[in-house]
C-alpha positions as CSV (number, residue, x, y, z in Angstrom):
1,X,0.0,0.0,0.0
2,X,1.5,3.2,-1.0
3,X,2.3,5.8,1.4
4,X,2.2,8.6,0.0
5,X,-1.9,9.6,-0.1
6,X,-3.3,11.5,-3.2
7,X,-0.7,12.6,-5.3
8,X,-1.2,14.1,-9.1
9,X,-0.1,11.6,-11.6
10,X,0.5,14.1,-14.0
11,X,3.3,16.9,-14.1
12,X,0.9,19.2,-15.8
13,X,-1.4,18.7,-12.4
14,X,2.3,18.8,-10.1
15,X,5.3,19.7,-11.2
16,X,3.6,22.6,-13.3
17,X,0.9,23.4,-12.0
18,X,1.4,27.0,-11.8
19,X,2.4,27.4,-15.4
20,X,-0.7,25.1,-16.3
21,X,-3.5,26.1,-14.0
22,X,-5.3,28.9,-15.7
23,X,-6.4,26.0,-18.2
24,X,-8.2,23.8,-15.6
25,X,-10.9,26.6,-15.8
26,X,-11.6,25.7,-19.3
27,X,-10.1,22.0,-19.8
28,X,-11.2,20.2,-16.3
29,X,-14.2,17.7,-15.6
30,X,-15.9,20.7,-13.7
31,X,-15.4,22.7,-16.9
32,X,-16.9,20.7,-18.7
33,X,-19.8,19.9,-16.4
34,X,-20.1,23.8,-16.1
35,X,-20.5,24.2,-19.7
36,X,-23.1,21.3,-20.2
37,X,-24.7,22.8,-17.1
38,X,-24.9,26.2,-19.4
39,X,-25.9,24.4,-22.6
40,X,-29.2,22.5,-21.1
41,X,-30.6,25.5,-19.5
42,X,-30.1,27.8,-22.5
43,X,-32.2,25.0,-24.6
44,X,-34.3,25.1,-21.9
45,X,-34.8,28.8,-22.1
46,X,-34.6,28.6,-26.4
47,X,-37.2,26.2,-26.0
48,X,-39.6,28.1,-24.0
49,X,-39.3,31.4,-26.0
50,X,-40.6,29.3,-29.0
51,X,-43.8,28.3,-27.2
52,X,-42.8,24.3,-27.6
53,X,-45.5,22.1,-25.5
54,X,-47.4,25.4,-25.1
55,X,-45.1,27.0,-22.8
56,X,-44.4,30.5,-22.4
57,X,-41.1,32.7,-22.5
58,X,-39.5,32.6,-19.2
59,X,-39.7,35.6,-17.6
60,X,-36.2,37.8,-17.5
61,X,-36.0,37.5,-13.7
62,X,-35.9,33.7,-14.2
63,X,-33.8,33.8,-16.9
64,X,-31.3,35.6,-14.8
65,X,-31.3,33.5,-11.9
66,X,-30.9,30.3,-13.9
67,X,-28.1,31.8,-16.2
68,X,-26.7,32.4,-12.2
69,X,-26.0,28.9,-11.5
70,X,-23.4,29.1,-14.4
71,X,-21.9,32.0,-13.9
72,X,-21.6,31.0,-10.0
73,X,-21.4,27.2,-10.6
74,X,-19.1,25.9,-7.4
75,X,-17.7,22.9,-6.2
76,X,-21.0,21.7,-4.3
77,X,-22.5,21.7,-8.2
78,X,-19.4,19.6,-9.1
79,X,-20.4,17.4,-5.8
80,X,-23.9,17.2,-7.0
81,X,-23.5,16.2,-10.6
82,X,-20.4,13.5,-9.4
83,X,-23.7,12.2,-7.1
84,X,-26.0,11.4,-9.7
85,X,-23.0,10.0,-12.2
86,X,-22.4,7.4,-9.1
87,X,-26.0,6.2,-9.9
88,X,-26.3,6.9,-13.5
89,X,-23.5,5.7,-14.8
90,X,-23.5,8.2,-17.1
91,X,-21.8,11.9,-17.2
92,X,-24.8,13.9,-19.3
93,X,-27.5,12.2,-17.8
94,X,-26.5,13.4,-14.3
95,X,-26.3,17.0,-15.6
96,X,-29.4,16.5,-16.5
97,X,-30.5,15.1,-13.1
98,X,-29.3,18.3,-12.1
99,X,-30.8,21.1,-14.1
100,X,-33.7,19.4,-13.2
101,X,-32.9,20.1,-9.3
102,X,-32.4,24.0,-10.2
103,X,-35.5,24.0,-12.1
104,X,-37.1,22.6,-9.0
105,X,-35.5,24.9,-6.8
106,X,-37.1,28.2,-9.0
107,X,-40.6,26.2,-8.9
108,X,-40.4,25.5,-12.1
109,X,-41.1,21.7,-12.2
110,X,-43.6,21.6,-14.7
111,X,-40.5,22.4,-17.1
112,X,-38.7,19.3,-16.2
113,X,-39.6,17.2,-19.3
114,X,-38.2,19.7,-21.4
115,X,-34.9,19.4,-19.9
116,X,-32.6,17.5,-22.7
117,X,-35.4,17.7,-24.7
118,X,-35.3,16.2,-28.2
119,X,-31.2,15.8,-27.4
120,X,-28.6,13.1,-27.8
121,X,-25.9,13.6,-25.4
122,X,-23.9,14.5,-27.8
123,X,-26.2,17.5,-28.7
124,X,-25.3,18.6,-25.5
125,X,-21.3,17.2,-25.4
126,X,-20.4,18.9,-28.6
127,X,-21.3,22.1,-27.9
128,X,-19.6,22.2,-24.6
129,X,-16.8,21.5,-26.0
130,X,-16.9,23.7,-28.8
131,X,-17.4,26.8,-26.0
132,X,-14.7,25.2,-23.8
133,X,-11.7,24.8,-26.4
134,X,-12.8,27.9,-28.0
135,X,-12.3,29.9,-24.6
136,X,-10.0,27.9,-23.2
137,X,-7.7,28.8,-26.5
138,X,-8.8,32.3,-26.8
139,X,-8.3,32.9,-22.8
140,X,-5.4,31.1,-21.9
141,X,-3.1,29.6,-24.7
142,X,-3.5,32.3,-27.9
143,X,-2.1,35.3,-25.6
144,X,0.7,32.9,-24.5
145,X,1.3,32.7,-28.0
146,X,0.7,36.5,-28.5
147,X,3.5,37.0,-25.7
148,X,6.1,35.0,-27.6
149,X,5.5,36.4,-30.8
150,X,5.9,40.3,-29.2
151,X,9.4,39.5,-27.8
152,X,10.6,37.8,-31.1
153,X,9.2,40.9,-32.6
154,X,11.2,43.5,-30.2
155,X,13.9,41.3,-30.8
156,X,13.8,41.4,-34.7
157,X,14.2,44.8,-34.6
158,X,16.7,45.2,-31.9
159,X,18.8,43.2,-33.9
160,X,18.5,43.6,-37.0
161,X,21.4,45.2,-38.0
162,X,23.5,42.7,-36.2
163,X,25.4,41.0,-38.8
164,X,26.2,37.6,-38.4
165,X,27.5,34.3,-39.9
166,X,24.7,31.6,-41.3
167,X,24.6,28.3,-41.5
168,X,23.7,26.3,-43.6
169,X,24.4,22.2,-43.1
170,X,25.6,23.1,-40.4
171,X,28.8,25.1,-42.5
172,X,29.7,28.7,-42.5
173,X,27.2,30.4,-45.2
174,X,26.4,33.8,-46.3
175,X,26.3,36.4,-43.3
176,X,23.0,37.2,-42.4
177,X,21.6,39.4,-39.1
178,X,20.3,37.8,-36.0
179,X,17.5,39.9,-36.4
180,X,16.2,39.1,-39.8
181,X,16.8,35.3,-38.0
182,X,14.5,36.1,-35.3
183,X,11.7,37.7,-37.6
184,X,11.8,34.7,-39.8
185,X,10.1,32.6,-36.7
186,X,8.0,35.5,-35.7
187,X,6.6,36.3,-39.4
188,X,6.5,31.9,-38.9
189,X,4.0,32.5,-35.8
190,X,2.0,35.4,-36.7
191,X,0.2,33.0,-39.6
192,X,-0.7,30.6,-36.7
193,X,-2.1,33.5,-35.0
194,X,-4.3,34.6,-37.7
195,X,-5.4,30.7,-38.0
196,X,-6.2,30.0,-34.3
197,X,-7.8,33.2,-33.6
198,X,-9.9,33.5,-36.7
199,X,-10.9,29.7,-36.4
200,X,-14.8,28.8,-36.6
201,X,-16.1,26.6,-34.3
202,X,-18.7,24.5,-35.7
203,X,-21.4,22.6,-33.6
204,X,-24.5,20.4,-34.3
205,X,-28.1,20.3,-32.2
206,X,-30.2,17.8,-34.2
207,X,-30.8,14.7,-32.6
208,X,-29.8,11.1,-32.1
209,X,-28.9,10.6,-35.7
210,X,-28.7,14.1,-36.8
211,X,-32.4,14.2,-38.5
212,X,-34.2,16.0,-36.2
213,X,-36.7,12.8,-36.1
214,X,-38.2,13.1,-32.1
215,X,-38.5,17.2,-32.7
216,X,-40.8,16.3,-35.3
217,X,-43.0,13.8,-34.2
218,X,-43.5,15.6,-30.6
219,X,-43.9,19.2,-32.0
220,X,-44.5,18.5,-36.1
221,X,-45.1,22.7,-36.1
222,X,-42.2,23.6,-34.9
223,X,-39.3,24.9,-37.9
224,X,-36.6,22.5,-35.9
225,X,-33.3,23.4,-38.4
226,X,-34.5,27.3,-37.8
227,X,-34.5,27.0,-34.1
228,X,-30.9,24.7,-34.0
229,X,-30.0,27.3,-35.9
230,X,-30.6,30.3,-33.8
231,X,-29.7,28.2,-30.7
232,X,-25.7,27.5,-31.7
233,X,-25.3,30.6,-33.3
234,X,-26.8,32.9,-29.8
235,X,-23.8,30.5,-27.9
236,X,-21.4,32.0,-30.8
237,X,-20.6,28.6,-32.8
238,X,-21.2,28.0,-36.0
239,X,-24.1,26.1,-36.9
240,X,-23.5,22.7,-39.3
241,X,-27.1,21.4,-40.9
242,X,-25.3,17.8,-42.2
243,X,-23.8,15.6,-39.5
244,X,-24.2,12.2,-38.0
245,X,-25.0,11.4,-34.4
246,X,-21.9,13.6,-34.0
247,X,-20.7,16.8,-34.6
248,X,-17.8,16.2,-37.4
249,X,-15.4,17.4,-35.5
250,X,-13.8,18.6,-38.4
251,X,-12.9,22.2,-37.6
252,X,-11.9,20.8,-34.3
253,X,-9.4,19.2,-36.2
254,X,-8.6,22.1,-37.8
255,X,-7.5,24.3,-34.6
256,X,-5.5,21.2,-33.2
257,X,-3.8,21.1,-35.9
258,X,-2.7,24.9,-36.3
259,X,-1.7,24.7,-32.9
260,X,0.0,21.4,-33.9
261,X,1.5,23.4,-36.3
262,X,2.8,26.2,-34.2
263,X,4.4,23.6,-31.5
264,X,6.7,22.7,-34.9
265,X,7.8,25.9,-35.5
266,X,8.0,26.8,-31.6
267,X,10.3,23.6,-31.8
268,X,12.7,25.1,-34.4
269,X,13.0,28.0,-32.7
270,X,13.9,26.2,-29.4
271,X,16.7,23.9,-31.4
272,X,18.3,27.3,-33.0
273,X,18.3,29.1,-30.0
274,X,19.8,26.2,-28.5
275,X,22.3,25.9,-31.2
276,X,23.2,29.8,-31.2
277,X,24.0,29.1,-27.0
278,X,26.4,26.5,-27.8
279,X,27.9,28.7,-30.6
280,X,28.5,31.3,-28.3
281,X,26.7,33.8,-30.1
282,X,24.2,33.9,-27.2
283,X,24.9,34.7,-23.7
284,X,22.1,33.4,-21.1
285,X,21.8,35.5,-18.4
286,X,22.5,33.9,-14.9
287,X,19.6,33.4,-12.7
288,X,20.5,34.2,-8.9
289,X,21.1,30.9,-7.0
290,X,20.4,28.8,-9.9
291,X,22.4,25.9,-10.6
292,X,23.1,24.7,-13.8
293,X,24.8,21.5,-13.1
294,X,25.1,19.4,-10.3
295,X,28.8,18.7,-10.8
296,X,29.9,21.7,-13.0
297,X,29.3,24.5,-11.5
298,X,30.3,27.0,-14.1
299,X,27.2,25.8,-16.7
300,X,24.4,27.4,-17.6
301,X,22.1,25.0,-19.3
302,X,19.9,25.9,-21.9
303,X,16.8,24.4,-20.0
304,X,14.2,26.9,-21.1
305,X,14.7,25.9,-24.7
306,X,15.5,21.9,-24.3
307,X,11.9,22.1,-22.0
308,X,10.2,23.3,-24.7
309,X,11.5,21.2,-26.9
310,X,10.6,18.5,-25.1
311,X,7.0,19.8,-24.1
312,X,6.5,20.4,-27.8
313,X,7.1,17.2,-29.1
314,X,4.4,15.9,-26.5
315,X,1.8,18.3,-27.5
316,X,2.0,18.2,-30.7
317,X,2.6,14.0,-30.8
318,X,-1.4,14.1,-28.8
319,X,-2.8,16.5,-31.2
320,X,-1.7,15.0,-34.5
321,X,-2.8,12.0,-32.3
322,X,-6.4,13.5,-31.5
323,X,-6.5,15.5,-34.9
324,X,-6.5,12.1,-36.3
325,X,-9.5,10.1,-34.1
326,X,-11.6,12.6,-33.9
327,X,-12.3,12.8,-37.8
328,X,-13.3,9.3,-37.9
329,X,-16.0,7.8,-36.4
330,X,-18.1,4.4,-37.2
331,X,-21.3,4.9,-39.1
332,X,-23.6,6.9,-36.5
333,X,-21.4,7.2,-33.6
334,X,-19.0,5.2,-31.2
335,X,-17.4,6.6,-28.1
336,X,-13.5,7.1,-29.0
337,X,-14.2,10.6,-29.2
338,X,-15.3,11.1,-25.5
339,X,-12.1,9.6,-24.3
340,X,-9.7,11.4,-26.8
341,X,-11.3,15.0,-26.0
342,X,-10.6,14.6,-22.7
343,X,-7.1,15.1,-23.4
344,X,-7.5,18.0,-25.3
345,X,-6.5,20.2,-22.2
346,X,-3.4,18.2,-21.2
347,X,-1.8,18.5,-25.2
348,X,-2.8,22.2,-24.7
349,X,-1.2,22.2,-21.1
350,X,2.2,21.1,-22.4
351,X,2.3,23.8,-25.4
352,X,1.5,26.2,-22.7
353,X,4.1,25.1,-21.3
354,X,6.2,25.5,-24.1
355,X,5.3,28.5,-24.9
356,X,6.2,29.9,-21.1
357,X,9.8,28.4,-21.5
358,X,10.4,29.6,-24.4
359,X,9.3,33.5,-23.3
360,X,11.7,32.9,-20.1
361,X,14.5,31.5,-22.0
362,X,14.0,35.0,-24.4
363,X,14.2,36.9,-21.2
364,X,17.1,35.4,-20.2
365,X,19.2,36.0,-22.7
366,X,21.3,38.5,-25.0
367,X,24.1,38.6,-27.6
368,X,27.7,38.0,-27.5
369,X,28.3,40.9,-30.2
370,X,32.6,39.8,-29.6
371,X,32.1,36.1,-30.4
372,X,29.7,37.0,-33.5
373,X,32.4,39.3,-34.9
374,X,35.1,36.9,-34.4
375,X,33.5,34.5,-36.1
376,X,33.0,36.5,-39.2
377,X,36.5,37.5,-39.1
378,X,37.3,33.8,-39.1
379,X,35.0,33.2,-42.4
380,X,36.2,35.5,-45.6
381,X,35.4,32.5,-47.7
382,X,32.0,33.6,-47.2
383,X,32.5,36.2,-49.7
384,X,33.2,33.7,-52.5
385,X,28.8,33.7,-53.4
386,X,29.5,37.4,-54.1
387,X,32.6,37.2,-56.2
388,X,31.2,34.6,-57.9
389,X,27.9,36.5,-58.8
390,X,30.0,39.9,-59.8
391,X,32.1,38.1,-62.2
392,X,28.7,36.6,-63.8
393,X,27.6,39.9,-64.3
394,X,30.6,40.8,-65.5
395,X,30.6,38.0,-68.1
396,X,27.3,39.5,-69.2
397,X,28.5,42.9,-69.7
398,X,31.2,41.5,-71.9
399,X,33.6,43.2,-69.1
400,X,35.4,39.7,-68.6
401,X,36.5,36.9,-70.2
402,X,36.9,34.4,-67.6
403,X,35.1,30.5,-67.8
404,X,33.2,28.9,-65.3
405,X,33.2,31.4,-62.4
406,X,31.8,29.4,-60.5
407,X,34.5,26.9,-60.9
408,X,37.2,29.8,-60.8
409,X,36.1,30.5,-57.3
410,X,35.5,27.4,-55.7
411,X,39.4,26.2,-56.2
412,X,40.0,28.7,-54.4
413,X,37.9,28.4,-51.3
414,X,36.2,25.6,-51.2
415,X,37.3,23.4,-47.9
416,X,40.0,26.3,-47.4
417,X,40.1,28.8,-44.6
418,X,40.9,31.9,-46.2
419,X,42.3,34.9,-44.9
420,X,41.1,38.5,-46.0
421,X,44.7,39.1,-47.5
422,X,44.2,35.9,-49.7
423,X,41.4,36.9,-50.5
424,X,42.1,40.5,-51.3
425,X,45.1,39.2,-53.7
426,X,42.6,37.2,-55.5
427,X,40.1,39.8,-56.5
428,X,43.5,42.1,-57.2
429,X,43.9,39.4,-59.9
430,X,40.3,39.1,-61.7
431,X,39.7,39.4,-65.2
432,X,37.1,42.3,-64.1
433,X,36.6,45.6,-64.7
434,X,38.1,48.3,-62.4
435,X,35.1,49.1,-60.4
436,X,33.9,45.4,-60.0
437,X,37.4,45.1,-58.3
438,X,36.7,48.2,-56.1
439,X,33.4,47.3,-55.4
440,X,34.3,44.0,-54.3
441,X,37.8,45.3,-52.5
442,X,35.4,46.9,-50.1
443,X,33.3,43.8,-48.8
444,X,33.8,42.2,-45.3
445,X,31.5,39.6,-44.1
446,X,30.6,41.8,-41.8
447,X,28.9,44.0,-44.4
448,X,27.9,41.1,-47.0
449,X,24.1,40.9,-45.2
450,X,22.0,42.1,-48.2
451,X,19.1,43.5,-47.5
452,X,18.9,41.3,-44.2
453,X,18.2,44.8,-42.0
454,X,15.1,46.1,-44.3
455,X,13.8,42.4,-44.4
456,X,12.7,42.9,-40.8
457,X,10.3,45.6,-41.6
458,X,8.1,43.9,-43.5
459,X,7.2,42.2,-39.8
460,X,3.9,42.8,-39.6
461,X,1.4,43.5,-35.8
462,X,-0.5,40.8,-35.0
């Protein structure tokens, strides 16, 4: 028997809880129960305001008070609901169970019957889950998002005239500027802003096989598609006339996968920033009384970035995972979607905390302008792209004879460290004109960054 009582099995609900707890408003069982709670007595209320079984609208008064037990909905409602589950066996049928109390407790009993009426449970599931991911995203993990993208932004243009040396394969490549680097992942992020926060939510009201067949026979007056309708599109969803049992959960899909998407290129920005550490280019700033080893005492580990990493991969690995299941489902309905969006808060949870490593690890660093200029120094072979191109143009302008400049210039530099005065002797020597040699006598890698500066303006606000 274990000893050590109740403890949280996952680190999202232990280790990291504080990073992850504004989601369990949005993403927990409660949550959920809060926003089913909210979906039966709106019906309820819908239902009532088109006269169905001769009722009458509710007056506001009521309306109010009902629309109360959401807005204050408390852990004795949790109680309550977890009561009736016990017996029922079954998670939406106990929130029924419940409204039915509150309508009881307003006087209201004659309404019961019209409680969950005409509804599947899935009526009532994916609607709740459309408002729950919708704010739950919109609250919690889109200005996370919003955050990261900001500082990569004031960092783009703090930066971007700070030459420096590319890679590519890993090999010394045509200089670029750290800031143009940075804005490249920001411009990256900014479309996954415009996806996530532009994303409809779509949601179905229709019955147990999406036909609308118990609406009809009960009340055969009543213009059922009209009132579905009205009723989604008052919670803010979108309404979708053509489904199944289920809701298609296809732009569900659709918003996992953007923020799939944006764990990726979160991901790519963690392994650069991890690979401009170990190049020395940047500094991280120490914390006070951190340790970065346990044996080394003079490390500073790159844990912000290798977290995210790490917390990426996981995210995105569930909601490819989820992305996938949740399109498919057998004929009129089978239940792998209840367990799989369940999860949906804990991939969330571990981009959030993703995303909060990565805006630490951007606080906690800056450049190392020395190493970055010593590097270029070390590099004039860079420049062979540009003499290479001048002589082409050159060629063109019938200002040179030379063959093959591409070939002219790779024996001399290619797998060769040269220094600027080898270099310098070599252009001395072109078949060029005069002021292709002067023009090209004045390039450093330091200055060979194109239009890597200007390229950061065209960053755009998000």
């Amino acid at each position: 028997m274990s000893q050590l009582g109740h403890q949280p099995l996952s680190p999202l609900d232990g280790r990291y809880r504080d990073t992850t707890a504004p989601l369990a408003e949005f993403f927990s069982e409660a949550a959920l129960n809060r926003a089913r709670v909210k979906v039966e007595i709106e019906w309820l209320i819908r239902l009532c305001a088109e006269g169905v079984a001769g009722t009458t609208p509710l007056p506001p008064a009521t309306i109010a008070r009902l629309r109360d037990v959401v807005t204050h909905f408390s852990t004795a409602d949790v109680e309550a609901i977890a009561s009736y589950e016990a017996k029922t066996k079954h998670d939406v049928k106990a929130v029924e169970y419940f409204v039915r109390d509150v309508l009881s407790a307003e006087g209201l009993e004659s309404l019961h019957e019209l409680v969950h009426f005409g509804c599947t449970s899935e009526d009532i599931n994916n609607v709740s889950y459309a408002l729950v991911v919708r704010d739950g995203i919109a609250s919690v993990w889109l200005p996370a998002l919003v955050r990261v993208h900001e500082s990569l932004r004031t960092r783009a243009v703090l930066w971007k005239d700070q030459p420096m040396l590319a890679r590519t394969h890993g090999q010394p490549a045509t200089p670029t500027t750290m800031g143009k680097e940075v804005a490249v992942f920001a411009h990256r992020l900014s479309s996954i802003i415009e996806r996530v926060s532009t994303q409809t939510y779509l949601a179905k009201f229709s019955g147990a096989t999406g036909t609308f067949s118990a609406h009809v026979v009960a009340e055969p007056s009543v213009n059922w598609p009209v009132v579905s309708k009205k009723f989604v599109e008052d919670m803010g969803l979108t309404w979708n006339p053509l489904t199944t049992q289920i809701e298609s959960h296809d732009a569900l899909a659709q918003v996992l996968g953007a923020i799939s998407h944006g764990n990726k290129i979160l991901h790519n920005l963690a392994t650069d920033m991890w690979a401009y550490i170990s190049l020395g280019y940047v500094r991280q700033v120490p914390e006070p009384g951190a340790t970065g080893s346990s044996t080394m005492p003079h490390k500073i580990n790159p844990i912000r970035f290798e977290n995210a990493e790490a917390n990426c991969e996981i995210s995105s690995a569930l909601l490819d995972s989820l992305a996938t299941t949740l399109v498919t489902s057998r004929l009129q309905r089978d239940l792998t979607d209840s367990t799989t969006q369940r999860n949906i808060g804990v991939a969330i949870g571990h981009s959030l905390l993703a995303l909060t490593n990565i805006q630490k690890g951007l606080e906690e660093i800056d450049l190392n302008t020395e190493v970055i200029a010593a590097d270029l120094v070390a590099h004039w072979e860079v420049l062979a792209e540009a003499i290479q191109m001048v002589i082409r143009a050159e060629i063109v302008r019938g200002s040179s004879h030379l063959k093959d400049p591409y070939a002219v210039v790779k024996e001399l530099t290619r797998g060769q460290n040269i220094s600027e005065a080898d270099l310098r002797s070599f252009i001395a020597g072109l078949d060029v004109s005069d002021p292709a040699k002067a023009s090209l006598a004045e390039l450093t890698p330091e200055l060979y960054t194109g239009l890597a500066s200007a390229l950061v303006d065209y960053l755009e606000d998000v």
